[in-house]
C-alpha positions in Angstrom: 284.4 212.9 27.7 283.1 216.2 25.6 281.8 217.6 29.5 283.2 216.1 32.1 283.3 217.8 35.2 280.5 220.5 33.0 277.0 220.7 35.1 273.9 221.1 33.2 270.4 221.9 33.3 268.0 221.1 31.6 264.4 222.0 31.4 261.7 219.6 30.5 264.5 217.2 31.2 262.0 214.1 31.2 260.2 214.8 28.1 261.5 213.5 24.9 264.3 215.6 23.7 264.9 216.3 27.5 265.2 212.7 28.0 267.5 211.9 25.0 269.9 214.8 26.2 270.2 214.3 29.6 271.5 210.5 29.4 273.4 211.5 26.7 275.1 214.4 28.5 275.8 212.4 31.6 277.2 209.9 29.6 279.7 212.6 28.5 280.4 213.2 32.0 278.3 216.4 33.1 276.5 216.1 36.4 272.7 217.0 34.9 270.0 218.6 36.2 266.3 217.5 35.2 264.3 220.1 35.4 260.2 219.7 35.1 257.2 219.9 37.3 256.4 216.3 37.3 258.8 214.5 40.2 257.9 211.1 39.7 259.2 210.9 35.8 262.0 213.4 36.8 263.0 210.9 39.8 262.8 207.9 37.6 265.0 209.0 34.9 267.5 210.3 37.5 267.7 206.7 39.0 268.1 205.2 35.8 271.2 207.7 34.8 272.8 207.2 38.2 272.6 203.1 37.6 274.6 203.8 34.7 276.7 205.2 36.0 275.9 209.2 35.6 275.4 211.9 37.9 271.6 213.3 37.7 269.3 215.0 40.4 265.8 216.2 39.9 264.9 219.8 40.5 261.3 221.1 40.3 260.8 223.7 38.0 257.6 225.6 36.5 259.4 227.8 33.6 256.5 230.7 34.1 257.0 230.9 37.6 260.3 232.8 38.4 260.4 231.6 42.0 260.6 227.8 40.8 263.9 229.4 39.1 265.1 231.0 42.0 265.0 227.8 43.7 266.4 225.9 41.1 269.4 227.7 40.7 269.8 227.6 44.5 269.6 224.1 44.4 272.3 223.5 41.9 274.7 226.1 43.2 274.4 224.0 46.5 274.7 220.4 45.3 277.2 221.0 42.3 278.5 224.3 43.2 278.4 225.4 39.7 276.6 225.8 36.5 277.9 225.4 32.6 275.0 224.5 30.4 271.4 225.6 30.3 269.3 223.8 27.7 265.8 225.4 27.6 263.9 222.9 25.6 260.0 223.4 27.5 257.8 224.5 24.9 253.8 224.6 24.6 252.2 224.2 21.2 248.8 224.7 21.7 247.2 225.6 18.4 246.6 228.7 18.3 246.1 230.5 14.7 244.1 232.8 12.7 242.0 234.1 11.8 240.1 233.5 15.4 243.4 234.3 18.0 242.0 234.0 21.2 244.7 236.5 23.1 244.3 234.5 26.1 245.9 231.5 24.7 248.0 233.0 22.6 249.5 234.9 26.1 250.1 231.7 27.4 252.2 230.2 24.8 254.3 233.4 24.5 254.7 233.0 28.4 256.2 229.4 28.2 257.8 229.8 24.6 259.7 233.0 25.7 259.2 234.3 28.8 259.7 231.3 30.4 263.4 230.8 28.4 263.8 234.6 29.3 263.4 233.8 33.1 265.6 230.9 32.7 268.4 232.7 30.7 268.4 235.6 33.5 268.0 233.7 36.4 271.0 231.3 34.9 273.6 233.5 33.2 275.2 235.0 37.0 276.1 231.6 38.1 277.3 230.2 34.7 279.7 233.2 34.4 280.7 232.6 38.1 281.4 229.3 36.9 284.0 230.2 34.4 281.3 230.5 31.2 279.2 228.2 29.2 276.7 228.0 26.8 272.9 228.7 26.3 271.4 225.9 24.4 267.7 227.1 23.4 264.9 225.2 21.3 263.3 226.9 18.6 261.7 225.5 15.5 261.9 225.9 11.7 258.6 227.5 12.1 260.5 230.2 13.7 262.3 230.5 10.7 259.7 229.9 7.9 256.4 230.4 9.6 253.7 228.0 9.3 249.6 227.9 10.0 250.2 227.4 13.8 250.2 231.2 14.4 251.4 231.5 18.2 253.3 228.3 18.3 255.1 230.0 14.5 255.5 233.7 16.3 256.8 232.6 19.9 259.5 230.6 17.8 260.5 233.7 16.0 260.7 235.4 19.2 262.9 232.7 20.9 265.2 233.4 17.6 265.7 236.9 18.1 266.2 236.3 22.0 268.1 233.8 21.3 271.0 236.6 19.4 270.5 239.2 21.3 271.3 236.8 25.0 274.8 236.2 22.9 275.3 240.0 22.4 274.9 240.6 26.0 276.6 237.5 27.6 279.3 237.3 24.8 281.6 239.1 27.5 280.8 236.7 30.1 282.1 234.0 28.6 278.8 232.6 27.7 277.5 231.7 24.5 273.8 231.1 23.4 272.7 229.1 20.4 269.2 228.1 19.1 268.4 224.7 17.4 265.4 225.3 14.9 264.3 221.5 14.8 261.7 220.4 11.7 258.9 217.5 13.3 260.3 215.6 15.9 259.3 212.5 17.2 258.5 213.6 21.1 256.4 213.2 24.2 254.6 216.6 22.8 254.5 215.8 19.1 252.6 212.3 20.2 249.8 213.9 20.8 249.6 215.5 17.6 248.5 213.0 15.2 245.2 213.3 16.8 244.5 216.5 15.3 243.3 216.1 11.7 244.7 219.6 10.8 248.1 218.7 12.2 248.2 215.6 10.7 247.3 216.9 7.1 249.7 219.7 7.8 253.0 216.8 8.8 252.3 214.6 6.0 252.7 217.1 3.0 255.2 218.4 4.5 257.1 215.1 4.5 256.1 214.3 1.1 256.5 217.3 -0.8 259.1 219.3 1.1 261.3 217.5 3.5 264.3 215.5 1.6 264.3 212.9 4.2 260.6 212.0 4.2 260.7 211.1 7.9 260.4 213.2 11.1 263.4 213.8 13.6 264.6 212.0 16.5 264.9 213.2 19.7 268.5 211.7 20.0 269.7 213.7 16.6 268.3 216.8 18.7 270.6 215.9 21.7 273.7 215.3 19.7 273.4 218.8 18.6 272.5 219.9 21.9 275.8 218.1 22.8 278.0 220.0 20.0 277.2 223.3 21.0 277.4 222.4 24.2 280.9 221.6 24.8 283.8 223.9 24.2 285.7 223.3 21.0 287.6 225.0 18.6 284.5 225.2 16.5 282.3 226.3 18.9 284.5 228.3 21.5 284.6 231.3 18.6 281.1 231.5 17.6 278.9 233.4 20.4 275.7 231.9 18.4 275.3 229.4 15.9 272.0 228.7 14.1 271.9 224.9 13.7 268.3 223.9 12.0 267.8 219.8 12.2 265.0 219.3 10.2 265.8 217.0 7.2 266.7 219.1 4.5 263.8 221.0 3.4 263.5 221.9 -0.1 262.8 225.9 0.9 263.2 226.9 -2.7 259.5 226.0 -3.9 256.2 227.6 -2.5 255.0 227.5 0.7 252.7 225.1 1.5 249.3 227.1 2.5 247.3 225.7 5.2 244.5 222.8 4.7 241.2 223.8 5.1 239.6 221.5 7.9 
């Protein structure tokens, strides 16, 4: 098993990457820790992981509110007695994107895109390195990467990426890595509600016709596989303080950008 006797936590452990990384982790052996403000989903997919034979506990957990973290991290010190993987895949993307920003909105996402992962790597990173080191897996997008018409969702993602390196520069010495996974469109709780949008829509269909090689969105369980890889120690990852692992189907990044429909 790739992290047995490894604890994890993960936030928005419920939700669909969440979900597809947190049986997949216990079934590697780490006792997880699904993290989310909904208890009844949390609870539920806890119970099903235990029937199978895994460890997993619920924790509640706001990401914007730093004394849900404070708890959090009590309550894993206390019932695992130690900490090895933080996975911060809670993300909002609320479109939000000019040229009308409403600077309201466009606080919020930057608080649950960034701040929130910035409260989580702090508030995590003292008891990982107490527990001998581990890794920081974060979620970004290839919209940090490339940009695209969702202008908050697109700049909070490039944020992530540059907190993302800098959280391995600091924590490099504590025997912690941190690595980002820039995913293309995946197949999610979140992304469901999408295909409502007619912007959004327009916006996922060229892009899987005219750029992506694949011509089909992710899945959440390709996301937790590479969750899983830079998760556990290995020669391959045990070296590299940060890796920048984009799943996104191979997009073809050497023609124009695709500018934004009109709606």
């Amino acid at each position: 098993m790739r992290l047995g006797s490894k604890v994890a936590l993960i936030t928005g452990g419920y939700g669909g990457m969440g979900r597809a990384s947190a049986r997949l982790f216990a079934k590697e052996g780490a006792t997880v820790f699904i993290a989310g403000r909904n208890k009844d989903r949390g609870d539920a997919l806890a119970v099903e992981i235990n029937e199978a034979g895994g460890k997993a506990r619920f924790v509640q957990l706001d990401v914007v509110k730093q004394d849900q973290w404070d708890a959090a991290i009590i309550q894993v010190k206390e019932q695992a007695g130690a900490l090895h993987i933080l996975m911060n895949i809670v993300g909002s993307n609320a479109l939000v994107r000019l040229p009308e920003v409403d600077i309201n909105e466009w606080n919020k996402v930057f608080e649950i895109n960034v701040t929130g992962t910035l409260r989580g790597i702090q508030t995590c990173a003292p008891l990982i390195r107490e527990s001998g080191g581990g890794s920081i897996v974060n979620i970004g997008s290839v919209a940090g990467i490339t940009g695209n018409f969702s202008t908050a969702y697109s700049s909070s993602k490039w944020a992530l990426e540059g907190l993302s390196r800098s959280a391995a520069y600091v924590y490099a010495d504590w025997g912690i890595r941190c690595n980002v996974i820039q995913p293309g469109f995946i197949e999610t709780d979140l992304t469901a509600s999408m295909g409502s949008n007619p912007l959004v829509k327009k916006m996922q269909s060229n892009a899987m016709n005219n750029t992506v090689l694949l011509r089909r969105s992710g899945r959440a369980d390709e996301i937790a596989f590479t969750a899983l890889f830079l998760a556990a120690t290995s020669p391959l990852t045990s070296l590299a303080p940060t890796l920048w692992s984009m799943v996104d189907g191979f997009p073809q990044r050497l023609t124009s950008p695709t500018s934004a429909p009109t709606t």
